[in-house]
N, C-alpha and C positions, 0 to 999 in steps of 0.2 A: 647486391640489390639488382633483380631484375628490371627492366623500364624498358617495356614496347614505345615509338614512339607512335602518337596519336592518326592517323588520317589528314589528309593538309587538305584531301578534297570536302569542303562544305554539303553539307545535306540535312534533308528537308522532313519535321519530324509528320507524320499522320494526324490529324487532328480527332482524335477520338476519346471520348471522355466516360468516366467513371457509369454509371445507371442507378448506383445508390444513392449519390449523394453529388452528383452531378460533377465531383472535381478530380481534373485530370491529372494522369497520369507523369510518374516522373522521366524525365528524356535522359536520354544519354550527353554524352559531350560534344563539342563543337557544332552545337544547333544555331542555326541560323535564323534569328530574332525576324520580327513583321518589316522592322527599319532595313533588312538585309547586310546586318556588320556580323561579321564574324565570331565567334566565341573561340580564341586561342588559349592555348598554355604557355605558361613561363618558359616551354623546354622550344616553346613552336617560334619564340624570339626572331632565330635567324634560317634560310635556308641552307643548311648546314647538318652534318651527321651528329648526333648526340654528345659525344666527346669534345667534337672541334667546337662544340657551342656552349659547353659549358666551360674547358679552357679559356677560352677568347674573353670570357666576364669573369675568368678568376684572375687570369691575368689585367686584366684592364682594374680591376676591382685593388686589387694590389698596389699597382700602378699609382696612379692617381692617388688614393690613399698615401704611398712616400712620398709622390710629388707634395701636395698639400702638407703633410705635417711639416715638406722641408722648409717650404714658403713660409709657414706659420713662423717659423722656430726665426727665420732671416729676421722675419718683420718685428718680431717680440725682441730680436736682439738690439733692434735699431730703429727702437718707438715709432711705428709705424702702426696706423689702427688698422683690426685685424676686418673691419669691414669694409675695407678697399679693394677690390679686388679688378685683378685685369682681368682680358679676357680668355685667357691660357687658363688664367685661377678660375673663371668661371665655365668654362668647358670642362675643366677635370673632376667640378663639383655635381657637373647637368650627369657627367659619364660613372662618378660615383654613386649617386643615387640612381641612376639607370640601372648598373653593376649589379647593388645592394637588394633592388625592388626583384630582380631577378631571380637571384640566387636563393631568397628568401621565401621566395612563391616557387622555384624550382623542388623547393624540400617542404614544402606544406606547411609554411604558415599562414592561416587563414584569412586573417585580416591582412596581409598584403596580396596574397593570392586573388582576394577581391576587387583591389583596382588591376590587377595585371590583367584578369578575366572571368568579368561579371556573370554570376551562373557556373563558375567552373567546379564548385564542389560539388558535381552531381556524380564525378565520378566514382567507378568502385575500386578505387583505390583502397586495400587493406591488408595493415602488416598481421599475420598469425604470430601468437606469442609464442610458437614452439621454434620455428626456423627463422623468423624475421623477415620472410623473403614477402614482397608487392607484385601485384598483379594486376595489369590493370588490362579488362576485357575491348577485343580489338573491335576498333569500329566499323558499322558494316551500313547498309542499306536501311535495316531495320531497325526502326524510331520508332516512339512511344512521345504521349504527350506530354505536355506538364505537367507537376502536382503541384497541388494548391499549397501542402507545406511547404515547399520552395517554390517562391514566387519569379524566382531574379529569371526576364529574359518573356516571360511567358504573362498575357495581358488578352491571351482570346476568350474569347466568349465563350460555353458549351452550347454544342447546338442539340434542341431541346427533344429531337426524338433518334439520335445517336445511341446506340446501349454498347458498352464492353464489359465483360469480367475481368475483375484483376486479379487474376489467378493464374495459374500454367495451361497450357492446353488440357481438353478432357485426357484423362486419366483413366485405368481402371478403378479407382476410388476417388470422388468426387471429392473437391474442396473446400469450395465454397457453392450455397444453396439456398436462395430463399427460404425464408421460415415458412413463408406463405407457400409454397413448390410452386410459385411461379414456372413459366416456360423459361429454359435456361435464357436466357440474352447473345446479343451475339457476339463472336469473338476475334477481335484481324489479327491477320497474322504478326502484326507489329507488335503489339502487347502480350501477345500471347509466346513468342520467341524471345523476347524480352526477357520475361518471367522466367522462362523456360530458363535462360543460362546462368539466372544468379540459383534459381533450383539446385541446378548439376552443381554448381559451386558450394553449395551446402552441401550437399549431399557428398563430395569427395573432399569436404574438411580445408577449400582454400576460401570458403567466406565463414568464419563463427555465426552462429545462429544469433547472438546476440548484441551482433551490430547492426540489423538488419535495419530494426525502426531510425538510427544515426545514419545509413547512408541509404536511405531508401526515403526518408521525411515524411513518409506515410505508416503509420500504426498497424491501421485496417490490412493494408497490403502487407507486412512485413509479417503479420502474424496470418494470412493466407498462406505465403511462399512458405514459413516453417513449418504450417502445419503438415502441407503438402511433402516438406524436405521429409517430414518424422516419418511420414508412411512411406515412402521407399526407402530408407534408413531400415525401418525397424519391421517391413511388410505388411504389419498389422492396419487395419481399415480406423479410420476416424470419420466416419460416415455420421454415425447419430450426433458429435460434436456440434456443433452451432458455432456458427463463425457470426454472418450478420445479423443487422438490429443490437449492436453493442459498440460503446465510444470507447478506442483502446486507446485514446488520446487522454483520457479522466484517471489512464493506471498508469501512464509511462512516468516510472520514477518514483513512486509513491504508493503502489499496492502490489503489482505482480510484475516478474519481470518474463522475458518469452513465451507469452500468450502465445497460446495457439486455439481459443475458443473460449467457452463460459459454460459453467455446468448451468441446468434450470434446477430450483429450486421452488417447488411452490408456495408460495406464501396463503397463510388462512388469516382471518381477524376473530377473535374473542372480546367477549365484551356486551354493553359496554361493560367495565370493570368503573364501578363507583367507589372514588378511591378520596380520603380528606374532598368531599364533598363536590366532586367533578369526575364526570365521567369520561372514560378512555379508550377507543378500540384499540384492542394490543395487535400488533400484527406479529404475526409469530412464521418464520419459514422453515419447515420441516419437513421429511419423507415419510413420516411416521401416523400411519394413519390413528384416529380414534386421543392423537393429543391436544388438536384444535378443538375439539368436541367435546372432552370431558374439561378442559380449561375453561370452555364457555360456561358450560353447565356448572361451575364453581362461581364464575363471575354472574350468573345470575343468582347463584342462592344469594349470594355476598346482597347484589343489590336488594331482593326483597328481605333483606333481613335490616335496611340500613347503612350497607356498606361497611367500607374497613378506613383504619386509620398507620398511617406510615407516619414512623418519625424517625429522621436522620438522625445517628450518634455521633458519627466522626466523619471527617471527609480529608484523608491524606495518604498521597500514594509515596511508594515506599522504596530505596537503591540502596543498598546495603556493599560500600565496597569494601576488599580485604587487602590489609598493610600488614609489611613485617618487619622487624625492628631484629638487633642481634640479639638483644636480651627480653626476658618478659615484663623488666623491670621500664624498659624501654616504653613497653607497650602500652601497660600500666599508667604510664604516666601521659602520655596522649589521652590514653581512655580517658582521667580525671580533667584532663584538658579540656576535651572537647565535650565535656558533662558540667563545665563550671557555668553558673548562670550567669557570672561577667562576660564570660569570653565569650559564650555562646553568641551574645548579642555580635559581634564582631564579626564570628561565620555567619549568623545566619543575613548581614550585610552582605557580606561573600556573595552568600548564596543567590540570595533575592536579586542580586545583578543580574542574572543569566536570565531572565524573561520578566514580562509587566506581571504574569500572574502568580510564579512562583512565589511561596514563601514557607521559609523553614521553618518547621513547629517544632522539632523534637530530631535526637538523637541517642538513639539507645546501643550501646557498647556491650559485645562479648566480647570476650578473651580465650584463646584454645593457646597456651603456651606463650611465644614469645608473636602471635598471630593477632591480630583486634580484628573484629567486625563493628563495622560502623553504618548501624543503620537508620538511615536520612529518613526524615517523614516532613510531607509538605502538602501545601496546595496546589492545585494545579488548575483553576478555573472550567473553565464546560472542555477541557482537552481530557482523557484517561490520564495524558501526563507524564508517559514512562521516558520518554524522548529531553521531557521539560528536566526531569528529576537531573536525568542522568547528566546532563548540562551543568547544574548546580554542582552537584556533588564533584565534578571534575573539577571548575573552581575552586570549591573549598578544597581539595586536594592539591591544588596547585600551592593555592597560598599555605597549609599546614608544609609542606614541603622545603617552603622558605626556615621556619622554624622548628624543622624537625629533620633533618637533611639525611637524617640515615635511614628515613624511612623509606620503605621500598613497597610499592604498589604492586600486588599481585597481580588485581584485577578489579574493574570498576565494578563490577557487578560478585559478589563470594557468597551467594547464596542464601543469605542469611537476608534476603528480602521478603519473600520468597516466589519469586514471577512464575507463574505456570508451572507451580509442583503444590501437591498437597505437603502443607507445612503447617505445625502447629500455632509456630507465631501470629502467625495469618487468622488462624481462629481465636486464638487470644490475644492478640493485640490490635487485629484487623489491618485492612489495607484497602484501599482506595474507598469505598463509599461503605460505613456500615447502618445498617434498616435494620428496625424490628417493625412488623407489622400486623395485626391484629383485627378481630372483628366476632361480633358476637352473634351466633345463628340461631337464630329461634326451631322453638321444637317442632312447629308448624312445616318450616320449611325444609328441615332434618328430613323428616316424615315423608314430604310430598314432594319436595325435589329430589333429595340425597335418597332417598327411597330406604333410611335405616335408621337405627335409635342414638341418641348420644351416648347413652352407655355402651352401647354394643363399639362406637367410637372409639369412645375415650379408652376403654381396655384395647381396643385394637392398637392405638397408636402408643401403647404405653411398652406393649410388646414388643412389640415389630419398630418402631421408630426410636425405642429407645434402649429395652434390654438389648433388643433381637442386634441391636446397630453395636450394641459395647461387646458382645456375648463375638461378634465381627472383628473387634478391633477396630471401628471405624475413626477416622480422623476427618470432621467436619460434615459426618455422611447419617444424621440423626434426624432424617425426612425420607419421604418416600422416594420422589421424584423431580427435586429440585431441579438438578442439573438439566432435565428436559425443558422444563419453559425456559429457566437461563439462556441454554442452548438457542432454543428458537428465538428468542427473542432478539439474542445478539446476532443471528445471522440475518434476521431483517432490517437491522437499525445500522448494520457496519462496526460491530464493534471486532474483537480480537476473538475469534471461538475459542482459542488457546486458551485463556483467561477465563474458559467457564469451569476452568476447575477448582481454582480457588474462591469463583464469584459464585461455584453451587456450596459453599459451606453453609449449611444451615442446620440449624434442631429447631423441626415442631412441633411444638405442643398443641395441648388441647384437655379441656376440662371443662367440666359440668358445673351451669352458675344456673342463679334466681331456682333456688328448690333444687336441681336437676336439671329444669326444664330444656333452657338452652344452651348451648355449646358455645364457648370458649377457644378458638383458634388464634394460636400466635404461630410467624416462621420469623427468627432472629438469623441477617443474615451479615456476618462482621465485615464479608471482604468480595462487593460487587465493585468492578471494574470496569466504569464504564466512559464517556465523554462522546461530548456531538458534533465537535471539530476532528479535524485530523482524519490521516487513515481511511479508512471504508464509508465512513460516515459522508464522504463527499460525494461519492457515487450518487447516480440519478436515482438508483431503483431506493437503495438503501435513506438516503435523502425524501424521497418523500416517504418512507416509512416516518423516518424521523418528524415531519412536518405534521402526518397524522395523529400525533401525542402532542404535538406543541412544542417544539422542546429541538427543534431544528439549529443547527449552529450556534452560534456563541449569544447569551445574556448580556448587552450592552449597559444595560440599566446596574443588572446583578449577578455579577461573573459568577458560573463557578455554577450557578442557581438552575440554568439548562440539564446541564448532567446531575444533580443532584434530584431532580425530578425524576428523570429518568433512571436513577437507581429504583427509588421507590415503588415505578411503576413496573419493575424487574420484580419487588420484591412483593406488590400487591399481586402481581399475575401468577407468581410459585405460593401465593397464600391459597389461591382458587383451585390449583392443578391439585394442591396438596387435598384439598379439602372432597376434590370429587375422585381423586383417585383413592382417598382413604376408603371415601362413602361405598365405592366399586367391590372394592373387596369387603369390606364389611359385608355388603348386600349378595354376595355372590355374584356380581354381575361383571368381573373383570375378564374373565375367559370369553364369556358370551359378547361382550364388547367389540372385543378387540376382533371376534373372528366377522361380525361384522363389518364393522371399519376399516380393520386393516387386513385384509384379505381381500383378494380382488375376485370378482366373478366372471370375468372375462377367460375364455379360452386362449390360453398365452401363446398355444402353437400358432392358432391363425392370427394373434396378434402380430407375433415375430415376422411370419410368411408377407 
């Protein structure tokens, strides 16, 4: 292990502060506080070469330690309490914990590292997992200020017309950029050389890119320096990227990990969508032109005809793990285990421990040989719930495990749930929230909004959404265009986009009621996936999408009741898309549509230039 030792000379860091958000910058080591006391290392102890000073408190550390345990051992032999102590026993105690505190913050452990020297984890001290070798950058003249996520040492004030970038020097490819293209801000050399040497240390592989936000304690900044490491890394420009106007503080840990910017997605609203008697603007985020616009145009036939009605079937999301036994006879006999209604009660006590809202409904058992699939179905409150399940099911696996000892756990998860794959169980037995949702269109507004007839309709969708989809093979895929509002819908609200493939299963129908006259729309949907806790849903943008429906964070009153609205409103907004994009093609108008909408008229050369 390499170990530069630090600077013994004290130095003074530049006061200059952030321009975004006013909080400064992180310093390097041995910064000298407003009080003027120094900031040392465990290794800065004594004036002495590295070696002689870590010797000097291994031996003293030793020492003392055999003195005291021999004293201990005298007094205990010759009833003596062991809290009398002279002052030779009390010097070897002050030199032992001296020793200890040293040696302990000499090799990074944090919490004694803290009393040895307040503010000292600012260093870049960091082992790479390939060589193990530390590196810690030598200290120089050039200081940077504090950051506000490490506070220890730093109590100044920003001064209020100061600007820096926290970024590397200009570049040929620019970093970080106003969204607004503000004038760039200005940049000193302190911060700017600063940044510059953890760069090169990315860039030649002795800092991981993914320690960056842990020894940097700034988000913002950690995901500037990588972006900037990628593009000389990899040559290629990240210019149109967008770095600020986003809190990478909201994702550390919990949505993305190595940010280097945030794609824009525009968000449209449809609506409102008049749905069980309350009206909803859907917010939907897509690249897709002419889908915001024919989704509207659904949700208004919807409302002049009355509206539609949503009613919840089932609400329980679903972990299917796989055991294997020596025999199938083995297997067999767990399956009817854990399918007896006595005993059931007993796991799903198991299970219901692992969270307040969890609870087990059901467990449904295959068999492939001497293999079981066991799959858990539960509630899981306004959460989607996959996190909640899989908690559970590990308990009851722990405790079957007591009474089944030869079983052997493949994997918590054997597919037979079936999480983000098209899977039949899914359509026949559903999974997380299943809707059917309905509404009856009058001929009037067939006519004058949908601009076609319901019979021309109803054969259309008989065709095409349901021969034309079996005649495919299709598996859960007996609509036109489900998956597109699912889609949008889930990327404005935070939910999982992965999960819009099992949450677009639907078959819609449609038929001709009162004489002919008017149309009959239903979209049955078994397995929408959704919840308003957790995950993306905490996001600022995605949060107030959510807040927009009502249906923001958890139901205190009535768990569970947040998300299960918000399936419905998932399943009222693909009743609408269904209904204007059937109308589209019916009418002839879906070519003509689209080259409108989603065709741009823009000259994209001078766009580009």
């Amino acid at each position: 292990m390499d170990v530069s030792r630090r600077s013994e000379k004290p130095v003074y860091p530049s006061k200059v502060f952030a321009a975004d958000d006013e909080k400064p910058l992180k310093p390097h080591k041995q910064q000298k506080q407003e009080d003027n006391t120094l900031l040392l290392d465990a290794s800065d102890a004594l004036p002495l070469p590295l070696y002689l000073t870590n010797g000097l408190f291994f031996t003293m550390f030793f020492s003392v330690m055999y003195f005291l345990l021999s004293r201990w051992r005298e007094k205990i032999r010759n009833s003596t309490p062991l809290h009398v102590v002279t002052l030779s026993e009390l010097v070897a105690i002050v030199s032992l914990i001296a020793s200890m505190i040293y040696l302990l913050g000499f090799f990074g452990i944090g919490f004694v590292q803290t009393f040895v020297s307040r503010g000292n984890n600012d260093s870049w001290d960091v082992e790479d997992e390939d060589d193990h070798e530390q590196f810690i950058l030598e200290e120089d003249s050039r200081r940077g200020p504090c950051a506000t996520a490490t506070t220890l040492g730093c109590a100044v004030p920003p001064p209020p017309t100061r600007q820096v970038a926290v970024v590397a020097p200009p570049q040929p490819t620019k970093v970080a950029m106003s969204m607004a293209e503000k004038p760039a801000p200005l940049v000193t050399p302190a911060a700017s050389e600063e940044d510059e040497e953890i760069i090169k240390s990315v860039v030649e592989g002795k800092m991981p890119s993914y320690l960056l936000e842990s020894k940097l304690g700034d988000c913002k900044r950690a995901a500037s320096i990588r972006k900037e490491a990628l593009q000389r890394i990899t040559g290629k420009s990240l210019e149109g990227l967008p770095l600020e106007g986003f809190n990478y503080e909201s994702i550390l840990g919990q949505c993305c990990e190595m940010p280097i910017g945030y794609v824009q997605i525009p968000v449209g609203i449809a609506g409102p969508l008049l749905l069980n008697g309350t009206e909803y603007s859907v917010p939907m985020a897509t690249t897709e032109g002419c889908l915001v616009a024919s989704t509207n145009r659904g949700c208004k036939a919807i409302y002049a005809s009355g509206g539609a009605t949503a009613i919840l079937l089932r609400d329980g999301m679903t972990r299917a793990p796989c055991v294997r036994f020596g025999t199938a006879k083995r297997a067999a006999e767990l399956k009817f285990h854990v399918e007896d209604p006595i005993k059931f009660e007993t796991l799903a006590n198991v299970f219901n421990q692992s969270s307040r809202f969890a609870r087990l409904q059901r467990i449904q058992c295959a068999i492939a040989g001497k293999n079981l699939y066991m799959r858990f179905v539960c509630s899981t409150g306004d959460a989607m719930g996959m996190n909640m399940v899989s908690k559970g099911v590990q308990n009851v696996l722990d405790y079957l495990q007591n009474e089944y000892p030869d079983m052997d756990v493949i994997g918590i998860s054997g597919n037979y749930c079936s999480d983000k794959k098209p899977a039949a169980i899914n359509w026949i037995e559903g999974r997380g929230k299943s809707v059917v949702c309905e509404a009856i269109i009058t001929e009037e507004v067939v006519k004058k909004v949908l601009k076609t007839e319901v019979a021309a309709l109803v054969e259309l969708n008989m065709l095409k959404n349901l021969t034309g989809s079996a005649m495919a093979g299709a598996l859960g895929g007996f609509n036109a265009h489900a998956s597109n509002i699912v889609s949008a819908v889930f990327i404005a609200t935070g939910q999982d986009p992965a999960q819009n493939i099992e949450s677009s299963h639907c078959i819609t129908m449609m038929e001709a009621v009162n004489d002919g006259k008017d149309l009959h729309i239903s979209v049955t949907m078994p397995s929408i996936e959704v919840g308003t806790v957790g995950g993306g849903t905490q996001l600022a943008s995605q949060s107030a999408c959510l807040n927009l429906l009502g249906v923001k964070g958890a139901n205190r009153e009535v768990p569970g009741s947040n998300a299960r609205l918000l399936a419905t409103i998932v399943a009222g907004s693909v009743l609408a898309g269904e209904l204007s994009l059937m109308s589209a093609i019916s009418a002839g108008q879906l070519v003509k549509s689209h080259m409108k909408y989603n065709r741009s008229t823009k000259d994209v050369t001078k766009a580009s230039s």
